[in-house]
C-alpha positions as CSV (number, residue, x, y, z in Angstrom):
1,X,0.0,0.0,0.0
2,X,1.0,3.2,-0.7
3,X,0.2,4.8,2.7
4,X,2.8,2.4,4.1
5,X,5.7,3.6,1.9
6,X,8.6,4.7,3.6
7,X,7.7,8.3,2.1
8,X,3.9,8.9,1.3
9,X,2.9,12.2,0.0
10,X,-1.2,12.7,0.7
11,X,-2.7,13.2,-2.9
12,X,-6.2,12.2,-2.3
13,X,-7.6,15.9,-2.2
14,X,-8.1,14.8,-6.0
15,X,-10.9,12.3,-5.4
16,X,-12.6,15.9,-4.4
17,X,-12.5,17.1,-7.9
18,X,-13.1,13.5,-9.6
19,X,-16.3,13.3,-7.0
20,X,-17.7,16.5,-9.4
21,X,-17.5,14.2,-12.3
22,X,-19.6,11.8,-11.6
23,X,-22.5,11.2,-13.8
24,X,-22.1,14.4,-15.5
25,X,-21.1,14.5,-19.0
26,X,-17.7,15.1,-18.0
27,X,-17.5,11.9,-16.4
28,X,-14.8,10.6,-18.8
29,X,-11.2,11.1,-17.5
30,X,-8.0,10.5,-19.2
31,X,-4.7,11.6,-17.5
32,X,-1.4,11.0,-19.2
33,X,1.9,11.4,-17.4
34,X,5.1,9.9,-18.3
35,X,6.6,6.9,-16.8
36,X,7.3,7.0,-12.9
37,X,5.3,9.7,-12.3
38,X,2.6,8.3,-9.7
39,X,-0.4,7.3,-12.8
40,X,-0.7,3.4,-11.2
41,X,-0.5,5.0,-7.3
42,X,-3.5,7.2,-8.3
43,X,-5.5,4.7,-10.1
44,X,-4.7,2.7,-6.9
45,X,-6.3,5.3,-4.6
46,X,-9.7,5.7,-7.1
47,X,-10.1,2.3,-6.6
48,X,-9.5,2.4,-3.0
49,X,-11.9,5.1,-2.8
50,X,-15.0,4.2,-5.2
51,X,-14.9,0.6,-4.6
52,X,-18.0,-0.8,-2.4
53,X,-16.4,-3.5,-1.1
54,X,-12.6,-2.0,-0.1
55,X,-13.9,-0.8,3.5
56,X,-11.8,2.6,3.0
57,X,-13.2,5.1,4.9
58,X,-10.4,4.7,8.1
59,X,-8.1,4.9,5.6
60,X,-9.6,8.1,3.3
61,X,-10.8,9.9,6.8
62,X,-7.1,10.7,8.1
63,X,-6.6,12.3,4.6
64,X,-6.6,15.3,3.1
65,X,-9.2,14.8,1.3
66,X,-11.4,14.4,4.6
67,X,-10.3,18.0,4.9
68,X,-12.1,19.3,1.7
69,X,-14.9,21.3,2.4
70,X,-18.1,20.2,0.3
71,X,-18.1,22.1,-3.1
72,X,-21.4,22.8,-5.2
73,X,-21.7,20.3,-8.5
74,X,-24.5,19.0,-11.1
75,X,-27.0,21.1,-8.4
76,X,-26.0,19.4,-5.1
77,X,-23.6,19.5,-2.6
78,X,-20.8,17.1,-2.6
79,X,-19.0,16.1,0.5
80,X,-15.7,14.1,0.8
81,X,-17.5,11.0,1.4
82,X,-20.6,11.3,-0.9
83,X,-19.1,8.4,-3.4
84,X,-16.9,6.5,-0.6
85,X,-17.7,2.9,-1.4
86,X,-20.5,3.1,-3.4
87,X,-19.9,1.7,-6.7
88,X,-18.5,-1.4,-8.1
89,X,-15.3,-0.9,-10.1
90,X,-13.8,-2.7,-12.8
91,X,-9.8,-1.8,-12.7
92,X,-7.7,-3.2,-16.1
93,X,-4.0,-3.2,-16.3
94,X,-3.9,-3.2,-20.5
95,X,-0.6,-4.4,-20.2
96,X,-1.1,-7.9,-18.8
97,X,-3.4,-8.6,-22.1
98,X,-1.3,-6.2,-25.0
99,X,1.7,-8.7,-26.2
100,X,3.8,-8.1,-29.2
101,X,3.0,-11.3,-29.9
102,X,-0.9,-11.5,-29.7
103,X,-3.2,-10.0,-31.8
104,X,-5.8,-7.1,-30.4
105,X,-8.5,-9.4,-31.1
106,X,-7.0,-11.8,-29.2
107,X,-6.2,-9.2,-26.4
108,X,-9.6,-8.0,-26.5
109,X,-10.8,-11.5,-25.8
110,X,-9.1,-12.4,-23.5
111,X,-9.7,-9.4,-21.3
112,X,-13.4,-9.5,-21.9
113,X,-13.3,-13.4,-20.4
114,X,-11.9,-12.7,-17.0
115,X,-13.8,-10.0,-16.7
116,X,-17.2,-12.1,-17.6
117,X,-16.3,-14.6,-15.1
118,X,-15.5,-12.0,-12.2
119,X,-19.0,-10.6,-12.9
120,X,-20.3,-14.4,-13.0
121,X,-18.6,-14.7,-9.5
122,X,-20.0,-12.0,-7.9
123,X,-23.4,-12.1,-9.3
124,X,-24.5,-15.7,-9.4
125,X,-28.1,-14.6,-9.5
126,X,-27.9,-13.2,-13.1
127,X,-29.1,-14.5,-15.8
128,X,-26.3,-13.5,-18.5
129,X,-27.0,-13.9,-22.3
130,X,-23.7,-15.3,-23.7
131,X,-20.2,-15.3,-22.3
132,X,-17.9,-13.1,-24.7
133,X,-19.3,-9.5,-24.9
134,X,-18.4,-7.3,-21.8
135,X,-21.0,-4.6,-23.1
136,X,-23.7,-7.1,-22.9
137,X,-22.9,-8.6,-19.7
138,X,-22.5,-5.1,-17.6
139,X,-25.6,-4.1,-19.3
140,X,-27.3,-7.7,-17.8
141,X,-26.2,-6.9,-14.4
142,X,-26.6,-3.9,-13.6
143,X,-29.7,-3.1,-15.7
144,X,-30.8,-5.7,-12.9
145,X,-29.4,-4.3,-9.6
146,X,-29.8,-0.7,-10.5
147,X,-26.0,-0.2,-9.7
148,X,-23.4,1.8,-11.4
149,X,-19.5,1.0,-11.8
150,X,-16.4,2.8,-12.1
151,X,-13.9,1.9,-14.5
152,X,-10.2,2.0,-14.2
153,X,-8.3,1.3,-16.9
154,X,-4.4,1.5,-16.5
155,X,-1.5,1.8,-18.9
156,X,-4.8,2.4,-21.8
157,X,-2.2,3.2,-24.4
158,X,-0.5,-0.6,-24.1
159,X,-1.6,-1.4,-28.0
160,X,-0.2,2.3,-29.0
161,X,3.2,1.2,-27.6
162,X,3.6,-2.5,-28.1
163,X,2.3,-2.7,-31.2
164,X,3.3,0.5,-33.2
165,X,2.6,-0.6,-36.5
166,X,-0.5,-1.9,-36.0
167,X,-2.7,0.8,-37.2
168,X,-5.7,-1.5,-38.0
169,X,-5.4,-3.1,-34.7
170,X,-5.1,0.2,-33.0
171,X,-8.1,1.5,-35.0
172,X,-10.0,-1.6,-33.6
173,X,-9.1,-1.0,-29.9
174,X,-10.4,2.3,-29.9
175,X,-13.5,1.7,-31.3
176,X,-13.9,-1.3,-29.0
177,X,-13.3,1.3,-26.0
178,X,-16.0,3.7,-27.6
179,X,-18.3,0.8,-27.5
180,X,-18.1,0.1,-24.5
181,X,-18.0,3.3,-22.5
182,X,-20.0,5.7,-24.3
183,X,-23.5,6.8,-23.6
184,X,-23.2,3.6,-21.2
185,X,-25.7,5.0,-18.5
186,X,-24.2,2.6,-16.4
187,X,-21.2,3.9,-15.9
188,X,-20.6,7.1,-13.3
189,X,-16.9,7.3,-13.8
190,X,-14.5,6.3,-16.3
191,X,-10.9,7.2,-15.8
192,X,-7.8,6.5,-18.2
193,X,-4.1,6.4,-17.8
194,X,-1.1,6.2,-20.0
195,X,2.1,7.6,-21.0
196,X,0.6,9.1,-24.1
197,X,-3.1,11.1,-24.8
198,X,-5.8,9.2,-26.8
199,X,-4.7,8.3,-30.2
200,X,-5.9,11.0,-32.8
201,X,-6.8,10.3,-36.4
202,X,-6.7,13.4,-38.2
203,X,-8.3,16.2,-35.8
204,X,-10.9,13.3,-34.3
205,X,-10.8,10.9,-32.1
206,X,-13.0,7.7,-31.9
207,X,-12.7,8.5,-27.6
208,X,-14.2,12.2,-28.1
209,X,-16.2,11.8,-25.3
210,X,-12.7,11.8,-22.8
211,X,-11.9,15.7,-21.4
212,X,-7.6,15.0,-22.0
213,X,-5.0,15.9,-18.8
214,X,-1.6,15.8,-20.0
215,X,1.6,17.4,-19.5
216,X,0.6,19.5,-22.3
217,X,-2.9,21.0,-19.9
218,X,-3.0,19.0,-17.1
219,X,-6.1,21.2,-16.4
220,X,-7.9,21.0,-12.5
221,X,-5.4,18.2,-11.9
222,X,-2.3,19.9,-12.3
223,X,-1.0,19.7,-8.8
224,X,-1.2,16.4,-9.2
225,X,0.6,16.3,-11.9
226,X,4.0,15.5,-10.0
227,X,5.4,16.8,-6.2
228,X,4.8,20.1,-6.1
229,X,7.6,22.8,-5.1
230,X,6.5,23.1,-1.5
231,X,6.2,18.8,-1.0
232,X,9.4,18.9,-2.3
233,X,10.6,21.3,0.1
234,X,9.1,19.8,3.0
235,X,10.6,16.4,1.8
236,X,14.3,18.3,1.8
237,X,14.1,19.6,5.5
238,X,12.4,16.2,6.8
239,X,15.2,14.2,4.8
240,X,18.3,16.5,5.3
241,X,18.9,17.4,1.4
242,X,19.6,20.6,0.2
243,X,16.5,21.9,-1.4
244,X,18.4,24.1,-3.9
245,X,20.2,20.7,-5.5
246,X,17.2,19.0,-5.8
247,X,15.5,21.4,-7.3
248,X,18.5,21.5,-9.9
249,X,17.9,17.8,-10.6
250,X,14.3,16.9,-10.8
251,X,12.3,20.6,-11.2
252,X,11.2,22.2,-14.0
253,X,8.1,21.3,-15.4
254,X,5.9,23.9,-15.8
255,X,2.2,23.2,-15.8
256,X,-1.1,25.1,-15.6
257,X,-3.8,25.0,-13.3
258,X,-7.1,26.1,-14.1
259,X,-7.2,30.3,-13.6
260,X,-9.8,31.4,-10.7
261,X,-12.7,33.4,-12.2
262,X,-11.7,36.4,-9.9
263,X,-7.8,36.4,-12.0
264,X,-8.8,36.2,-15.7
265,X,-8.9,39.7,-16.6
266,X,-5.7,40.3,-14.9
267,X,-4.4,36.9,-17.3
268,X,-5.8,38.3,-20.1
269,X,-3.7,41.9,-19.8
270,X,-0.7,39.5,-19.2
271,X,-0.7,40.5,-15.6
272,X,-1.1,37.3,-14.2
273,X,0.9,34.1,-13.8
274,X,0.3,32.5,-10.7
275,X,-1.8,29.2,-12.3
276,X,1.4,28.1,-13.4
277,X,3.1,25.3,-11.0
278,X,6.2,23.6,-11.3
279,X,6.5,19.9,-10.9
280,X,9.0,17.6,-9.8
281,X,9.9,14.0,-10.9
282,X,8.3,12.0,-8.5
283,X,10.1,8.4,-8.7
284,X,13.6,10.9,-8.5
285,X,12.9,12.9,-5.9
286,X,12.0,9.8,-3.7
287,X,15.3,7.8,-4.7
288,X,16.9,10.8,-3.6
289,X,15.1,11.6,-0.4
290,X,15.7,7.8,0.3
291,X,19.1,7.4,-0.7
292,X,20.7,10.3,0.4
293,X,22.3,10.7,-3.1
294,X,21.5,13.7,-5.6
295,X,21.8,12.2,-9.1
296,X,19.9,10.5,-12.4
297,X,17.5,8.1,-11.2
298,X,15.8,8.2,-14.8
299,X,16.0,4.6,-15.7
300,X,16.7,3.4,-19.3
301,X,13.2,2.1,-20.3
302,X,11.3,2.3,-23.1
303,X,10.7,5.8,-23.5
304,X,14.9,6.4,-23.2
305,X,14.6,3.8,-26.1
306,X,12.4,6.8,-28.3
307,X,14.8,9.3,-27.9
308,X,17.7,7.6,-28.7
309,X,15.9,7.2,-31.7
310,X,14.0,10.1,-32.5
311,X,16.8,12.6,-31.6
312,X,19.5,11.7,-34.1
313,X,16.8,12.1,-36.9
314,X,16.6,15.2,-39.1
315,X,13.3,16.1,-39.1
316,X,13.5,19.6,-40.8
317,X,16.0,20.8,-38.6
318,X,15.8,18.3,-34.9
319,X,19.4,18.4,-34.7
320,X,19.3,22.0,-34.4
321,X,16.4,22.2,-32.8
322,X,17.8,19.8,-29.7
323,X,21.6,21.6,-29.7
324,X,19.3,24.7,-28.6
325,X,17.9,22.7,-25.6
326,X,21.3,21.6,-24.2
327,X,22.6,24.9,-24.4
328,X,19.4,25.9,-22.2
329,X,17.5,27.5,-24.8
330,X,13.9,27.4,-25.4
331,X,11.9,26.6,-28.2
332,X,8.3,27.6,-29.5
333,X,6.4,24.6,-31.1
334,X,3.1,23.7,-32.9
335,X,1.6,20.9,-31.0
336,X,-1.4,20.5,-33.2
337,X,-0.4,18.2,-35.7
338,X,1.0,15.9,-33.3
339,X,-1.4,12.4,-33.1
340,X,-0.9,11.1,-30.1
341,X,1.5,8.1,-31.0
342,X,4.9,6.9,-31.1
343,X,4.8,6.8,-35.0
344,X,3.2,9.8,-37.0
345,X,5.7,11.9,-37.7
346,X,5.4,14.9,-40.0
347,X,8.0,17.4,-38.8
348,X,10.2,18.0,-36.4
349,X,7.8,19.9,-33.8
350,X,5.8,16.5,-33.9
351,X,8.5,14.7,-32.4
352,X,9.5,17.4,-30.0
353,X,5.6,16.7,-29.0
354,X,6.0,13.3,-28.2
355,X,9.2,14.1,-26.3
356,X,6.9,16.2,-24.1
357,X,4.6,13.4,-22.7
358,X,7.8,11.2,-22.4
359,X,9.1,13.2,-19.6
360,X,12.3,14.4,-21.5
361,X,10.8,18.6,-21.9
362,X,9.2,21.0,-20.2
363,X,6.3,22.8,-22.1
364,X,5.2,26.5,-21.3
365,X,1.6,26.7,-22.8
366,X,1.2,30.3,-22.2
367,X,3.9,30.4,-24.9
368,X,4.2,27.1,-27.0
369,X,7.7,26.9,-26.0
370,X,9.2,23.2,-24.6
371,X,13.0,23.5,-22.5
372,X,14.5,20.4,-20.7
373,X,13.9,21.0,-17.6
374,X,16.3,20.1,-15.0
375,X,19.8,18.7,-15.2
376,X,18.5,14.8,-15.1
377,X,16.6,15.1,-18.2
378,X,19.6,17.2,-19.8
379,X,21.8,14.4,-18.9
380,X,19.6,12.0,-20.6
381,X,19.9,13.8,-23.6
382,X,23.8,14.0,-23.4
383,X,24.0,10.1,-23.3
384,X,21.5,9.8,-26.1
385,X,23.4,12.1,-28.6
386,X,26.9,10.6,-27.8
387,X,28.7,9.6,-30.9
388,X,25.7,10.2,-33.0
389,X,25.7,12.2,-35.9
């Protein structure tokens, strides 16, 4: 459990904002972070929080979320404990089904199974018609009990990154997701999360019905984004680090919180900044806090694997364009081509994009500029462009 971590930093004021969600239309969640930056602990905590059958509320009531004060949504008040417990929830890992070696079909099918016969286990009673269509057999029990579910779904983009090349496969997961989510009255939350935003064909997407939190606009959950500056510092005194250091190594990226209603005229005349937050690498900042030992904790995986890769490209000027970043410079992109995968690439800014939800740059929306953003990440880039031409 993550509570019993040797350092734990209390998150769960989210569930406050996710609780104003529900059964609206804007009960469709998908948050994309890069590796090692806390996705799997929060989808953890949903779980813990929604699920009828955890027993949570000792756990959630020596929180901070316990601490929100009830905010007005959909035309009621919502309390911290309005949703504690009171839906079933279905939680995927994509991963354990998405092999190089299988075919999304296959994948598909698989998943839909175990999740048939969990359903079959804990509702005995129903009378299900067939035993291979998830869509049906969620609409068989709970058009019987009158319950809802939550789904969490967990490293969503598996197909994206396993199987790259699969465009008709990838085509064939998304509409299989569409299916089975949208207009699903049965459904009061549905929350995604992967290294990479939902796959775009053109300017659509077959998952429109998803509001998108990425690095690019992590939106309301931008503090949750990472550690924020003042975790970080109160991590530094607890630990004995030297705040300044750390914030060398692992700060940097700059994200944007939504702007209070009462500062948006003062945003608008360029007078205001204060939405923006910077974020720290969570996975480094706790090696270092744990370790004693200030340095790259940024393990080779398969995102260090893409920008190898991409970097040493010449994608109308990349080179260039990355010997500006290591010299500390920052650049203004487009963003709006890029299509959400590890494959489409038309120009140079498309890959820069990618880079972004990777972890490897910052990105300043205000201006459309990306920077690396702290001396790990510039590191990273120094081994990666190493005897490459």
């Amino acid at each position: 459990m993550s509570v019993n971590s040797a350092i734990f930093v209390d998150k769960s004021d989210m569930i406050q904002y996710l609780n104003t969600l529900v059964n609206t239309q804007q009960r469709f969640v998908s948050v994309s972070r890069p590796r090692r930056f806390g996705k799997t602990m929060a989808a953890d905590m949903i779980c813990a929080y929604y699920d009828r059958e955890a027993d949570s509320r000792e756990l959630f009531a020596s929180r901070k979320l316990s601490a929100c004060s009830p905010v007005q949504a959909a035309g009621k008040t919502i309390g911290w404990d309005v949703y504690l417990g009171k839906f079933d929830v279905i939680r995927l890992v994509m991963t354990r089904f998405f092999r190089e070696n299988s075919t999304v079909r296959e994948a598909l099918d698989r998943m839909q199974e175990l999740v048939i016969r969990d359903l079959r286990r804990k509702y005995p009673e129903v009378d299900f018609f067939g035993s291979g269509d998830l869509l049906q057999a969620i609409e068989d029990v709970y058009s019987e009990n009158g319950r809802q579910l939550v789904f969490v779904i967990d490293e969503w983009d598996a197909p994206f990154r396993a199987q790259q090349e699969n465009i008709g496969g990838q085509t064939e997961y998304l509409n299989f997701l569409r299916d089975l989510l949208k207009d699903n009255n049965h459904i009061a939350l549905a929350y995604l999360t992967g290294i990479l935003p939902i796959k775009k064909y053109g300017e659509h997407s077959a998952l429109n019905m998803f509001t998108e939190y990425s690095m690019m606009a992590p939106r309301q959950l931008a503090q949750y984004t990472g550690f924020t500056e003042d975790e970080v510092i109160w991590l530094s005194k607890k630990y004995h680090m030297d705040y300044e250091e750390v914030s060398n190594w692992y700060d940097g990226y700059l994200v944007s919180d939504q702007i209070s209603l009462e500062k948006r005229e003062q945003y608008r005349e360029g007078k205001y900044r204060g939405h923006k937050i910077s974020i720290y690498s969570p996975l480094s900042v706790v090696e270092c806090m744990t370790t004693g030992q200030i340095r790259n904790y940024w393990n080779k995986t398969e995102t260090y694997e893409a920008l190898a890769e991409f970097i040493c490209r010449d994608y109308d000027g990349l080179k260039e364009a990355v010997a500006l970043l290591m010299d500390g410079g920052r650049l203004r992109i487009d963003t709006a081509t890029y299509q959400n995968d590890m494959t489409t690439f038309h120009n140079r800014d498309d890959v820069l994009s990618l880079l972004i939800h990777l972890g490897y740059l910052g990105f300043d929306d205000d201006r459309s500029e990306v920077f690396i953003p702290n001396r790990e990440k510039l590191d990273e880039f120094k081994t990666s462009t190493k005897g490459r031409e």
